[in-house]
Structures are given as C-alpha cells and as structure tokens.
C-alpha positions in Angstrom: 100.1 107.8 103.5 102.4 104.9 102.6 102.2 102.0 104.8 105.2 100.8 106.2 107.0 98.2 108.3 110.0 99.9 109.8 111.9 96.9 111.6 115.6 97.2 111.9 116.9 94.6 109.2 114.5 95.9 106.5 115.6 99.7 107.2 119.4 98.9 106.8 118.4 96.7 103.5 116.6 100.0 102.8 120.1 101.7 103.4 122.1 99.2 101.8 119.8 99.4 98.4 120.2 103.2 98.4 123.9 103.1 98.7 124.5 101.1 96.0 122.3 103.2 93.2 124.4 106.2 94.5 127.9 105.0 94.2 129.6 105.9 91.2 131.8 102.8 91.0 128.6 100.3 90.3 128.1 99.0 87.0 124.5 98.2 87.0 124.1 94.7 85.4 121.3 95.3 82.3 119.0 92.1 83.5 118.5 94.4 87.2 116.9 97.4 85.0 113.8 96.4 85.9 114.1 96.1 89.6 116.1 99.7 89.1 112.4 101.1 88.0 111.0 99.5 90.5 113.4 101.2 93.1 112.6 104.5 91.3 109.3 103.9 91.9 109.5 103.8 95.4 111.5 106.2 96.0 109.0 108.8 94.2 106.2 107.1 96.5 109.1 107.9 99.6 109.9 111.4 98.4 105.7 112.4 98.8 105.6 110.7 101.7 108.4 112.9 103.0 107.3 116.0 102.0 103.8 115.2 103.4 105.7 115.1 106.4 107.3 117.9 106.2 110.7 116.1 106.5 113.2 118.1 104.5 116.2 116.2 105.0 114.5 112.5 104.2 113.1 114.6 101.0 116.2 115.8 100.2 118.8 112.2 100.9 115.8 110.6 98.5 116.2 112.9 96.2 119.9 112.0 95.7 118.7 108.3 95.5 116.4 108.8 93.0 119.2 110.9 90.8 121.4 107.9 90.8 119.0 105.4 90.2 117.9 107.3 87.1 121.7 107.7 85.9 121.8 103.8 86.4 119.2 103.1 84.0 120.5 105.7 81.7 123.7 103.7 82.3 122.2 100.5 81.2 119.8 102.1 78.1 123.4 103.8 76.5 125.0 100.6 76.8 122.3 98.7 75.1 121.9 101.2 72.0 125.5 101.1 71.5 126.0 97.8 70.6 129.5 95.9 71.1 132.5 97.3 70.0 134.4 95.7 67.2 138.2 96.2 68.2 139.0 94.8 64.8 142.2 91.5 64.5 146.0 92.3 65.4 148.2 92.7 62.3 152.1 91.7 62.4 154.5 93.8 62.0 156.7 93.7 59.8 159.9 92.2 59.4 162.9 94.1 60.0 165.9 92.9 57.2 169.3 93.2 58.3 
C-alpha cells in the first residue's frame, strides 16, 4: 500500500495537477515532459492502489488522468520530431499598369 499524507491543500494540488493534464486546451510546455512522466508514474502507483481497494470510481477518474497525461507527452514528442515550420518570405505582387 502506498503511503500517503492526505491533508486538504495537498489533495486539491492533487486536483488541480489532474485537471490540468485532462483539459484539452493545455499546450504542455516541452521542458515539463519530464515532470508529465513523473505524474504518469504516480498515477499507475494511484490506479493499484485503487483497485487494491476495491474503489471503482477513484480507478476509473485515474484512469482518465493517466489518458491525458499520456496524450500530453505524445503532444510534446510530435512536436519535437517535427521540427519548425518554414513558412517561406512574402513575395510582392505585382504591379498593376494602367
């Protein structure tokens, strides 16, 4: 069993952290992937913990947490194997004569 300190503040931090991995509107910043394993890694340590417990509906909000954490890092590995994007120099147009 995993160990924890369930005061208030650190249990809406806890919320707070899993909120932002699942929101489609974040754009994770590529020098967080790290700290994105890290929350992965905790939440797969939460998840057995959960079903140890037999709680279904922890198991199952966790679950959805560890899905968008994933597509965050999947985010941030596309976007570094792309590379930038060259959108190339404006060319005038030409002149009309009248």
């Amino acid at each position: 069993m995993i160990a924890r300190d369930y005061d208030q503040q650190s249990s809406q931090a806890a919320k707070f952290r899993e909120a932002c991995v699942r929101c489609s509107l974040l754009r994770p910043d590529p020098a967080q992937r790290g700290r994105l394993v890290e929350i992965c890694d905790n939440l797969l340590d939460r998840i057995s913990e959960a079903e140890h417990e037999g709680w279904l509906g922890e198991t199952e909000g966790l679950r959805v947490s560890l899905a968008g954490a994933e597509s965050k890092i999947g985010q941030i590995d596309s976007a570094a194997s792309s590379g930038p994007v060259l959108l190339g120099l404006p060319t005038p147009r030409p002149t009309r004569q009248r």
